[in-house]
C-alpha positions as CSV (number, residue, x, y, z in Angstrom):
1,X,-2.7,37.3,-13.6
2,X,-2.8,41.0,-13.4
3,X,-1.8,42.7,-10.0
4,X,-3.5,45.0,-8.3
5,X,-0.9,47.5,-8.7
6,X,-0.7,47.2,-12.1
7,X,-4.2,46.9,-12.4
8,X,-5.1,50.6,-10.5
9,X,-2.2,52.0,-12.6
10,X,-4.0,50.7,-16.6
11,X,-7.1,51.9,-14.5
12,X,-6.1,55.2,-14.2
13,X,-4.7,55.7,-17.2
14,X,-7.9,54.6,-19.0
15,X,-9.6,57.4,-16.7
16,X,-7.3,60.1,-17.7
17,X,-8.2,59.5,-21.6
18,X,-11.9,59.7,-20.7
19,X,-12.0,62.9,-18.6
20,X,-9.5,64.0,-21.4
21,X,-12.1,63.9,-23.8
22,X,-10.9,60.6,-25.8
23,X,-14.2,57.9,-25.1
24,X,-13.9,54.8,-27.9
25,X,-12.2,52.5,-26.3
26,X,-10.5,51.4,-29.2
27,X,-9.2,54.8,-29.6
28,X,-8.1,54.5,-25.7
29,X,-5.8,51.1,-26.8
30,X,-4.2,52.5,-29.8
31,X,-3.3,55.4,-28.5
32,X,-1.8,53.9,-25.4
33,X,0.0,51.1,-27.7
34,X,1.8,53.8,-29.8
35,X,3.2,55.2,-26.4
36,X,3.9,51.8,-25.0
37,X,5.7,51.2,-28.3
38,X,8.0,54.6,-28.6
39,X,8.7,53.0,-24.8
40,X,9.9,49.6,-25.6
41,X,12.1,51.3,-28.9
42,X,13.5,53.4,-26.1
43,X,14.3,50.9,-23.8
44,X,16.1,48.6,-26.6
45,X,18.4,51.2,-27.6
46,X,19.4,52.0,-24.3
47,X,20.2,47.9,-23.8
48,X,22.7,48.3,-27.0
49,X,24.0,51.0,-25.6
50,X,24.5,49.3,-22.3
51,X,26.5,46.4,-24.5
52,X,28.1,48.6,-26.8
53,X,29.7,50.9,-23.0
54,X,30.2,47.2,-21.4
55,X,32.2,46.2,-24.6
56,X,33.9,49.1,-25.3
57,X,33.0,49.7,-28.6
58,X,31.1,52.5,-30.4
59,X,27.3,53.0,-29.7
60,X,25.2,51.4,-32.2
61,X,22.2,53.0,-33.8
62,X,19.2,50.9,-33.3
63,X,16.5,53.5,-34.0
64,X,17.2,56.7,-33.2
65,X,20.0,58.9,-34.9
66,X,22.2,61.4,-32.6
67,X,20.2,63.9,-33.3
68,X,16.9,62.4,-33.2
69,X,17.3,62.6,-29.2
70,X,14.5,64.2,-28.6
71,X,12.5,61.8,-29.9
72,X,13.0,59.1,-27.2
73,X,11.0,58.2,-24.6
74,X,13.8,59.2,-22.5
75,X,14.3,62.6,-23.5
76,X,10.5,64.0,-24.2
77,X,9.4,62.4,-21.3
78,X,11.0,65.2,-19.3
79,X,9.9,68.2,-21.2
80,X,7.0,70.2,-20.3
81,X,4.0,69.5,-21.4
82,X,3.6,71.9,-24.4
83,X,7.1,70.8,-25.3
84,X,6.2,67.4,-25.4
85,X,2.9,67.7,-27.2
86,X,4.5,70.1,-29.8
87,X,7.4,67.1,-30.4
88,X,4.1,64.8,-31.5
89,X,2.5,67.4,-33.5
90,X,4.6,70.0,-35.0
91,X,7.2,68.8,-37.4
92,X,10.0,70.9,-37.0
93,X,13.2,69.2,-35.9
94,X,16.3,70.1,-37.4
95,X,14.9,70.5,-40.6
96,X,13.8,66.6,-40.8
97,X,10.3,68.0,-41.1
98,X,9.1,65.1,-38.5
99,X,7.5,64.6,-35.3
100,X,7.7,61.9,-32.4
101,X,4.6,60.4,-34.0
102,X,6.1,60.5,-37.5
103,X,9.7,58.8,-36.6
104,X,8.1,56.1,-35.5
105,X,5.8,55.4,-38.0
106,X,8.8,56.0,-40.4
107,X,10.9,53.1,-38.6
108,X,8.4,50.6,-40.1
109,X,9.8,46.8,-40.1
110,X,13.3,48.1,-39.0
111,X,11.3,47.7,-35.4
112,X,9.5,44.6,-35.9
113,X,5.7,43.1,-37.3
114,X,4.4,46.2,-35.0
115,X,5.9,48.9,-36.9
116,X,5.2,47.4,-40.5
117,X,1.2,48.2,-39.8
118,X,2.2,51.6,-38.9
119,X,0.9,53.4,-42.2
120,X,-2.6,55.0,-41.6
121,X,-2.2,55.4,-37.6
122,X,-3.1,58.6,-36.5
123,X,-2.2,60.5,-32.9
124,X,-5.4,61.5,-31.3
125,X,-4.1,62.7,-28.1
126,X,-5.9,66.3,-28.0
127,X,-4.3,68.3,-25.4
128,X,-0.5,68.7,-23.6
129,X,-2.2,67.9,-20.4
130,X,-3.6,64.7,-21.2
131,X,0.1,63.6,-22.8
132,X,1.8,64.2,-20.4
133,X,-0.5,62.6,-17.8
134,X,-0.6,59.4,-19.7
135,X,3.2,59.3,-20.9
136,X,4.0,59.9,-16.5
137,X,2.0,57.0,-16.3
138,X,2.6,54.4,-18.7
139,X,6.6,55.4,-17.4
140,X,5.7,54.6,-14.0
141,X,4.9,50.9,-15.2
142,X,7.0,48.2,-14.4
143,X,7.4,45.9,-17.6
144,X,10.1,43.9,-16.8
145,X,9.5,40.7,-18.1
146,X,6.9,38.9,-20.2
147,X,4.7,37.8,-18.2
148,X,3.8,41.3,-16.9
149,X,3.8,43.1,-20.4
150,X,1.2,40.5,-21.8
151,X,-0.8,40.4,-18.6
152,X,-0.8,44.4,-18.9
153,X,-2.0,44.1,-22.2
154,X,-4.5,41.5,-22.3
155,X,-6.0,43.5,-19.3
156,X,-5.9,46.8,-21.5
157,X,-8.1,44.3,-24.2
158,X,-10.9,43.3,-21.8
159,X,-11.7,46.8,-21.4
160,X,-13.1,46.4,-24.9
161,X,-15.6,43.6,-23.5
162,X,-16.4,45.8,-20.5
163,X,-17.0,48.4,-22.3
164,X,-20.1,47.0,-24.1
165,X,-18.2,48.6,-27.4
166,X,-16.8,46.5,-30.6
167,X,-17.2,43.4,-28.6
168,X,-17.0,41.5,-31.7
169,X,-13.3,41.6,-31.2
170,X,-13.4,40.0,-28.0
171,X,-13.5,36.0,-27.5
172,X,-13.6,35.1,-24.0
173,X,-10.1,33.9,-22.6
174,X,-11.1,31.9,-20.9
175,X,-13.0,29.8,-23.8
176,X,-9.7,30.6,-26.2
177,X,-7.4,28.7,-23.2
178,X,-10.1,25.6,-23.0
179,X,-9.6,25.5,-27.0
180,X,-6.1,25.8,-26.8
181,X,-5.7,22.9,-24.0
182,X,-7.8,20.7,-26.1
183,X,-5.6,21.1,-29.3
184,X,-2.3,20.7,-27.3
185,X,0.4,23.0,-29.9
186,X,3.1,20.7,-30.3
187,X,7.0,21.9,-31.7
188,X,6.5,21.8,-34.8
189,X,3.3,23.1,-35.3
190,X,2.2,26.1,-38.0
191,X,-0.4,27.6,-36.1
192,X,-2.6,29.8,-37.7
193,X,-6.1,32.0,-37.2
194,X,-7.6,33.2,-40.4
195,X,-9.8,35.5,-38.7
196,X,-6.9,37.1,-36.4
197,X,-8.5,39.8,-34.6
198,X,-6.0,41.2,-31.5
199,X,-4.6,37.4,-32.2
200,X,-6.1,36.1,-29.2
201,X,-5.6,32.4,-30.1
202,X,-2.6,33.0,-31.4
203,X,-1.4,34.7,-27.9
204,X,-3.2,31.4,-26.0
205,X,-0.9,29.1,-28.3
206,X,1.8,31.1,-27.0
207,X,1.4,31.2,-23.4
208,X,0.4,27.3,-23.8
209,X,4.3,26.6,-24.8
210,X,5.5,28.7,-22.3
211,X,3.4,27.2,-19.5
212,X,3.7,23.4,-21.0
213,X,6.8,23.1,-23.0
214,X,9.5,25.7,-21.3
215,X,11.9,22.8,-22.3
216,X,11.9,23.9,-25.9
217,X,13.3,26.8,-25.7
218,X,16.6,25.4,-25.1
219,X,16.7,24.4,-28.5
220,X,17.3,27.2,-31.0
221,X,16.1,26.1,-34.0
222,X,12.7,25.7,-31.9
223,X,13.2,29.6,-30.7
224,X,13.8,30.9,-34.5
225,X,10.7,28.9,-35.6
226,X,8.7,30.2,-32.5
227,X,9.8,34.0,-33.4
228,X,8.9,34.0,-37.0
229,X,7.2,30.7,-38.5
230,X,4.9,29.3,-35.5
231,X,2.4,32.0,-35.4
232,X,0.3,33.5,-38.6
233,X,-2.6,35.6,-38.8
234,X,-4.9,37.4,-41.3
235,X,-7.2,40.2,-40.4
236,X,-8.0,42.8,-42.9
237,X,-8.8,45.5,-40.3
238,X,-5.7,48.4,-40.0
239,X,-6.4,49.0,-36.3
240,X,-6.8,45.2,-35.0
241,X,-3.3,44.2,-37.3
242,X,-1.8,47.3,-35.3
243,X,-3.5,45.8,-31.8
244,X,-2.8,42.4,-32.6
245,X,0.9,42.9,-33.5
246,X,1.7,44.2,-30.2
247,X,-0.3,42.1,-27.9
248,X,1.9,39.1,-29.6
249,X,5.2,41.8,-28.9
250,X,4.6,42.2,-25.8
251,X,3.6,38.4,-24.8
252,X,6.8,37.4,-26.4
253,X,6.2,36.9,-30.0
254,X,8.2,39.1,-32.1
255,X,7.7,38.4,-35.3
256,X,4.9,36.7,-36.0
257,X,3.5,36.3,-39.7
258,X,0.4,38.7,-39.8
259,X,-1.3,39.5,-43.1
260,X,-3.6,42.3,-43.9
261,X,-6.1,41.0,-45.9
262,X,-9.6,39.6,-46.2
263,X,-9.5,35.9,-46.2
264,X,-12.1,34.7,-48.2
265,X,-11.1,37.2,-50.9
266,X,-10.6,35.9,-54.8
267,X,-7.5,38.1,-54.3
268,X,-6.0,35.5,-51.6
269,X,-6.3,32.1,-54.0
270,X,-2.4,32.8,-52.8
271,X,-2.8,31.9,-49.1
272,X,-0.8,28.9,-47.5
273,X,-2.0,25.1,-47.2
274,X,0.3,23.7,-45.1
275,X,-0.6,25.1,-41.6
276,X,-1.4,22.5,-39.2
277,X,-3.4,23.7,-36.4
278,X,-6.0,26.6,-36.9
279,X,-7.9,27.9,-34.1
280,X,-10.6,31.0,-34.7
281,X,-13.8,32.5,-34.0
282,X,-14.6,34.1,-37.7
283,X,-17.0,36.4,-38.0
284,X,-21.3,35.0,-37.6
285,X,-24.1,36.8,-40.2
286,X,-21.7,38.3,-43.0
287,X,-22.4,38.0,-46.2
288,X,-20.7,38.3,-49.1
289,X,-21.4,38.7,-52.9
290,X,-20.3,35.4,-55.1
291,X,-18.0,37.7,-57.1
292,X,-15.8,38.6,-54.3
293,X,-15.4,35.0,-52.8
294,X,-12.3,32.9,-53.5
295,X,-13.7,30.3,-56.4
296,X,-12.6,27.2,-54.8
297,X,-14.7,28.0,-51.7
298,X,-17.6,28.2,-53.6
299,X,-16.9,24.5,-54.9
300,X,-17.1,23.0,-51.4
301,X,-20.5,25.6,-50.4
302,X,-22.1,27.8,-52.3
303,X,-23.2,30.5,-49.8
304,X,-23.0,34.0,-49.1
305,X,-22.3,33.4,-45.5
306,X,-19.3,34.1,-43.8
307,X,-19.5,31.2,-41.3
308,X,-19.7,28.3,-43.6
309,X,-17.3,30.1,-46.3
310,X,-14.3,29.8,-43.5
311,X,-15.1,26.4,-42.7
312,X,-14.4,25.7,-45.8
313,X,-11.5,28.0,-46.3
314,X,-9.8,26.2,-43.4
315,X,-10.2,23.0,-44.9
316,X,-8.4,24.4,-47.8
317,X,-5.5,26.0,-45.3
318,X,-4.8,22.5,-43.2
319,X,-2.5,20.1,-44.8
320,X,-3.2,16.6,-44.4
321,X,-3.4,16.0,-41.1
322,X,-4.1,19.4,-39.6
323,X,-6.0,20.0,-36.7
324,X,-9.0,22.8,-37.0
325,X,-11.1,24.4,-33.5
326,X,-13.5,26.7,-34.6
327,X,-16.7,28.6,-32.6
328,X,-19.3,28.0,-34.5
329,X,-23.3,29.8,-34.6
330,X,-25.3,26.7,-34.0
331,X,-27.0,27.6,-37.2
332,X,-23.9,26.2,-39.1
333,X,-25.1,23.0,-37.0
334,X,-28.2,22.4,-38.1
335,X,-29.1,24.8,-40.9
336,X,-31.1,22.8,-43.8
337,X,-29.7,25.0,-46.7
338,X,-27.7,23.1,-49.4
339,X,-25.3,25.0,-48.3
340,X,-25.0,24.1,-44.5
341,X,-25.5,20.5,-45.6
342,X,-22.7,20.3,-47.8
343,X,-20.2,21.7,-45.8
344,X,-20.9,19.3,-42.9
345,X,-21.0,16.5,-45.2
346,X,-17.4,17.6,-46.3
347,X,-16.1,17.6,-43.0
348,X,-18.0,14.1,-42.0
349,X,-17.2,12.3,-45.5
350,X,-14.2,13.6,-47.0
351,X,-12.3,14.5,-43.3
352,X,-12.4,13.5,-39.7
353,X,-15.4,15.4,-37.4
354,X,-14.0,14.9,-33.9
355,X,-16.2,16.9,-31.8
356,X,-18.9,18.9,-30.8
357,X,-19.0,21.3,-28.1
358,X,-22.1,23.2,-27.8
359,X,-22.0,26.3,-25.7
360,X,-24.5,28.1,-23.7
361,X,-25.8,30.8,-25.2
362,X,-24.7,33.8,-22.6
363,X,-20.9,33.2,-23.3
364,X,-20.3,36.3,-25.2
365,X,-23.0,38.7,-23.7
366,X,-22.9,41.4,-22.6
367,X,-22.1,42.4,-26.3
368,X,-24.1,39.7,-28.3
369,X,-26.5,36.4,-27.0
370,X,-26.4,33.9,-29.7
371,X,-25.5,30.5,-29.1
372,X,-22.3,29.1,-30.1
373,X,-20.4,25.6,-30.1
374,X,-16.4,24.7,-30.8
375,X,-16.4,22.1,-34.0
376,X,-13.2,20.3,-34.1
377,X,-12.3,18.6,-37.0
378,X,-8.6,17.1,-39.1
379,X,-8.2,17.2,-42.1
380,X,-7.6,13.7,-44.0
381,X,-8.9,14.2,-47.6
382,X,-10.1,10.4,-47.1
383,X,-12.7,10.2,-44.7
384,X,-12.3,8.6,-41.2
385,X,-15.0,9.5,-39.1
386,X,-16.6,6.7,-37.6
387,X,-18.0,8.8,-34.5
388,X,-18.1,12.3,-33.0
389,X,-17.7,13.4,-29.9
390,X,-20.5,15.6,-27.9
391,X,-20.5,17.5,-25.1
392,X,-23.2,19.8,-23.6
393,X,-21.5,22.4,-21.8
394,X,-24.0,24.2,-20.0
395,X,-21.9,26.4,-17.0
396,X,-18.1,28.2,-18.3
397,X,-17.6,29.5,-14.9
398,X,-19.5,33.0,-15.1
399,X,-23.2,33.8,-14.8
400,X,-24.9,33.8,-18.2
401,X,-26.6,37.2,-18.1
402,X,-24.9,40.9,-19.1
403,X,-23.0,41.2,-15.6
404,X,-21.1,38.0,-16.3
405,X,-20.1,37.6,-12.5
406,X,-18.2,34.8,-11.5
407,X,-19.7,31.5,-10.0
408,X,-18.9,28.3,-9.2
409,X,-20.1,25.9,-12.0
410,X,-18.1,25.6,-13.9
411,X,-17.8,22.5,-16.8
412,X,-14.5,23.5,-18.8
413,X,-12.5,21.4,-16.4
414,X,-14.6,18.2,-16.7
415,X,-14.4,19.0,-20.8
416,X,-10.5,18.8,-20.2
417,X,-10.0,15.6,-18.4
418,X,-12.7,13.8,-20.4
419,X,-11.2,15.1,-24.0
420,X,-7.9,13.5,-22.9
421,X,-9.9,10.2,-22.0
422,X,-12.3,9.4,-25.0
423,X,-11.6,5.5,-24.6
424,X,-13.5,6.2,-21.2
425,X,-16.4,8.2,-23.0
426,X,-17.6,5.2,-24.7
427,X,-19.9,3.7,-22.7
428,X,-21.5,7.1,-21.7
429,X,-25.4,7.3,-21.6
430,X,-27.2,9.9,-23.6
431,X,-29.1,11.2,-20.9
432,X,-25.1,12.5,-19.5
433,X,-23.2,15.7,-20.5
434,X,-21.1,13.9,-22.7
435,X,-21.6,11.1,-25.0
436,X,-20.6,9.6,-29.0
437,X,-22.7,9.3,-31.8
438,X,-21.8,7.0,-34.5
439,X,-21.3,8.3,-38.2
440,X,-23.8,6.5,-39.8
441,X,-27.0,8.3,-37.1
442,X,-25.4,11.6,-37.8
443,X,-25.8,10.2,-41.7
444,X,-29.3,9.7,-41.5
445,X,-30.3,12.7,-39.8
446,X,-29.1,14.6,-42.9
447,X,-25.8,15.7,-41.6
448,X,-27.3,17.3,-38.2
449,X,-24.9,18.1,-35.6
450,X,-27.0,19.6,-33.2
451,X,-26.3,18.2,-29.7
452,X,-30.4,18.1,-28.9
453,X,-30.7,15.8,-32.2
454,X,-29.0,13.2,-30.2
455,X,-29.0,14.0,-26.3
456,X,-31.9,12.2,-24.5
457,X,-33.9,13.5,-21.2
458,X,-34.4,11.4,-18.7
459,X,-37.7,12.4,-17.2
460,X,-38.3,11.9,-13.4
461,X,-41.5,10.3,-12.7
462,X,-43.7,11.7,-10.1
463,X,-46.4,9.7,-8.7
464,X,-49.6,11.6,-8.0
465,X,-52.9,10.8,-5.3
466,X,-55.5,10.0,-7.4
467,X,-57.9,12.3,-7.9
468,X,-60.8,11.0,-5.8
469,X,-58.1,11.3,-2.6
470,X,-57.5,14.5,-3.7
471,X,-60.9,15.6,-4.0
472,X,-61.8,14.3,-0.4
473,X,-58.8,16.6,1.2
474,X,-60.5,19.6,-0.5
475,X,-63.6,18.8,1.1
476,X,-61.7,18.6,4.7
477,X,-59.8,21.4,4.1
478,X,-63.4,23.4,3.4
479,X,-64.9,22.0,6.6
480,X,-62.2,23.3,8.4
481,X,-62.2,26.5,6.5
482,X,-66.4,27.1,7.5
483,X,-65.3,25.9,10.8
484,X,-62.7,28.8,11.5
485,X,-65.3,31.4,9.6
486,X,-67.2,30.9,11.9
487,X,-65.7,31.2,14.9
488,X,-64.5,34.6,13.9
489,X,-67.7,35.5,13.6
490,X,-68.7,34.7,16.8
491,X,-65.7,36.3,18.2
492,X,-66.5,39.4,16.5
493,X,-70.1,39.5,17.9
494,X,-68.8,39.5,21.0
C-alpha cells in the first residue's frame, strides 16, 4: 500500500509535468519511467562499485564508461538546469555524438527486458525547469526495496484510470488480485497474458508468490525460473511493452519474456503452446479482417471479433491441462452468431468450462460501462465438463457509478471462500448468489452461459385488502376530508 509520503511526493511530480505544459498522462508515465530508469542504472553501478572497493579489485563497468560520467544520474543530477537539459538534448560529448537520452536507449538488453523496447522512445521533457524539477524529485524518493518501487509504480498507473484517459489499459486491481487468488500460481507454472498491456496480471501473479509462497525462493532453480521463464507477455503497442517492462522491474521481475507483437496475427502461427495458466482481459469490439487472422483460429470461430478470436487463441496457447481466466463482454455469453456458439461449444465439449462470474456492469467506469464476467476454463482436449459454476457478483467493493468511491459491499471475499469450497456449492438454490448448472441444461439452451438464463427470482408475495375494504377507507378518509373543509370555512368567516 502506497504511503502518504510517497503518495504526496508521485503527486507532485505529476503536477509539475502538467503546469510544465506535458498533459497525456501516458506521456506523464513514460517520461517519468525513462528518469526512474537512468536512476536504477545509476544506482546498480554504484553497488558494483561498492563490491569491486570492498573486494579490492578493479571497478567494473556495468553501464557507463569512464567518460560517460556525466551521463549518470549521479553526476547530471547536480548540474544546473540548462546543463542538465542540454546533456538530454544536445549530443555533444566527447565526440560520442550522444546525449543522456541516447546512452540509454543505446544500452538496450545489456540493462534488461526494459531497455530492449527502447527503440522509438522519445524525450518530451520541454523545458530545463521542468527537468530539473522532476529529476530533484524522483531523487528525493526512497526506493529501497520492492515492495515500495512496485507500490510507486502501480500508483503512477492508476493515474491513467483517474484520469478518464486510455482507460482501456487499465483493469481494476482489485478484480486482477480476485482472478489471481482464484487461479492460485503454483512453482512450476508458465504464466502468460496474450493481451499484456502494463502486465497487470502478470505483476498480480507476482506479488501472489511473494505474499503466498516466500518459501520458494530459497530454492534457486525456482528464482532462475521466476526471473526469466515464469512470466510472458505479448502486447503489440511500443509504449505499453516500454510501461509494462518496468512495472514488472520494478515489482521484482527482471526479465520477464515480453513480445511485441499482435497476437492473433497469421505472422504469430509461431507462438508457444505449452503455457499453463493465462490470465487477461483482451481487448471487447475489435475487429479484424479474415486475412490478417492466424488460420487455425478461424477453424475453432470464424469471426472478425477480437473477443471470441482470443478465446480461441488461448485454447491454442494452454497445454493440456492449463488453466485459462479471462474477462469476458457478456456478449461472448450469450451472443447467437455461429460464431459465439461455436466457441462456447468448444470450451464446453472439447475442454472443461469451470466457471462463470458475471460482473456488474460499473466495474470499469469511469472510462467504459459495459458489462463484463471472468470465464474460467482448462484445457483437456477431451471434454470433462459435467457442470459449471455461477456466481452473480453484484457489489466489488466500490460504488458503481463514475466516482467509484469506496463502500462496504463488497462480494469478492465470499467469491474466494466459496471457489475454494465447491463440494459445499452443491446443494445451493438458484434463487442464491451462487449456484451449478449441469452440462446437459447449458446443452439445451444452445450453449448460453448467461447467468439470468439460469438464476431464478424468488418473488415476495404481498397480500393486498381487497378492493371493496379499500374502497370504503376512501370514502372515510373523504368524510373526514369535507369535515375539516368545513370547519376552516367557518373559522375563516369568523
Amino acid at each position: 500500500m502506497i504511503s502518504g509520503e510517497l503518495k504526496a511526493q508521485v503527486d507532485k511530480i505529476w503536477d509539475s509535468f502538467w503546469s510544465g505544459g506535458v498533459s497525456n498522462p501516458l506521456t506523464v508515465i513514460e517520461q517519468m519511467t525513462y528518469l526512474i530508469f537512468l536512476r536504477r542504472l545509476d544506482e546498480k553501478q554504484q553497488l558494483e562499485e561498492k563490491k569491486a572497493n570492498i573486494a579490492g579489485i578493479a571497478k567494473k563497468k556495468v553501464w557507463y564508461d569512464k567518460d560517460e560520467q556525466p551521463f549518470r544520474w549521479s553526476s547530471f543530477k547536480n548540474k544546473d538546469p540548462q546543463t542538465m537539459f542540454e546533456l538530454f538534448t544536445r549530443p555533444q560529448f566527447n565526440g560520442k555524438n550522444l546525449t543522456v537520452f541516447e546512452h540509454m536507449k543505446q544500452i538496450g538488453s545489456k540493462a534488461g527486458i526494459f531497455g530492449e523496447y527502447m527503440k522509438g522512445a522519445t524525450f518530451m521533457i520541454p523545458t530545463p525547469r521542468l527537468l530539473d524539477q522532476v529529476v530533484q524529485m524522483i531523487d528525493l524518493i526512497k526506493m529501497d526495496d520492492r515492495d515500495t518501487k512496485g507500490d510507486l509504480y502501480e500508483y503512477l498507473l492508476s493515474k491513467i484510470a483517474s484520469a478518464g484517459t486510455n482507460g482501456q489499459f487499465r483493469t481494476p486491481r482489485h478484480i486482477i488480485r480476485m482472478m489471481v487468488e482464484m487461479m492460485e500460481p503454483s512453482k512450476e507454472d508458465l504464466i502468460c497474458d496474450p493481451a499484456a498491456g502494463t502486465a497487470g496480471f502478470l505483476v498480480a501473479c507476482g506479488e501472489y508468490v511473494h505474499d503466498h509462497h516466500n518459501d520458494w525462493f530459497h530454492d534457486k532453480q525456482f528464482r532462475k525460473h521466476f526471473d526469466s521463464n515464469m512470466f510472458t507477455g505479448i502486447e503489440f503497442d511500443a509504449t505499453m511493452l516500454r510501461i509494462g517492462a518496468m512495472n514488472l522491474q520494478l515489482h521484482g521481475i527482471e526479465n520477464p519474456n515480453l513480445l511485441g507483437r499482435d497476437s492473433l496475427s497469421e505472422a504469430n502461427a509461431d507462438i508457444r503452446s505449452d503455457y499453463t495458466l493465462i490470465l487477461a482481459n483482451p481487448p471487447f469490439k475489435g475487429s479484424l479482417d479474415y486475412d490478417s487472422v492466424e488460420s487455425s483460429l478461424l477453424q475453432v470461430c470464424k469471426t472478425k471479433k477480437t473477443e471470441l478470436l482470443f478465446l480461441a487463441l488461448m485454447l491454442r496457447m494452454l497445454k493440456i491441462g492449463g488453466r485459462a481466466a479471462v474477462i469476458v463482454p457478456d456478449g461472448v455469453l450469450f451472443g447467437s452468431s455461429g460464431a459465439h456458439k461455436a466457441i462456447r461449444k468448444e470450451i464446453i465439449e472439447n475442454h472443461r468450462l469451470n466457471a462463470i462470474i458475471s460482473m456488474p456492469s460499473g466495474v470499469f467506469k469511469p472510462y467504459a460501462g459495459v458489462s463484463t464476467a471472468v470465464i474460467i476454463f482448462t484445457k483437456t482436449g477431451s471434454g470433462g465438463t459435467d457442470k459449471v459454476w455461477f456466481y452473480d457478483m453484484t457489489a466489488d467493493g466500490y460504488s458503481l457509478d463514475d466516482k467509484r468511491s469506496t463502500i462496504s459491499d463488497n462480494d469478492i471475499p465470499d467469491i474466494l471462500t466459496r471457489w475454494q469450497n465447491l463440494e459445499t456449492e452443491i446443494k445451493r438454490k438458484r434463487t442464491e448468489k451462487s449456484f451449478f448448472v449441469p452440462v446437459k441444461e447449458i446443452r439445451d439452451n444452445d450453449w448460453d452461459l448467461s447467468i439470468n438464463r439460469y438464476k431464478e427470482i424468488e418473488y415476495e408475495e404481498i397480500e393486498y385488502d381487497s378492493p371493496l375494504n379499500i374502497i370504503a377507507d376512501i370514502k372515510e378518509i373523504d368524510v373526514e376530508r369535507q369535515i375539516l373543509l368545513r370547519e376552516l370555512e367557518n373559522l375563516l368567516s369568523i
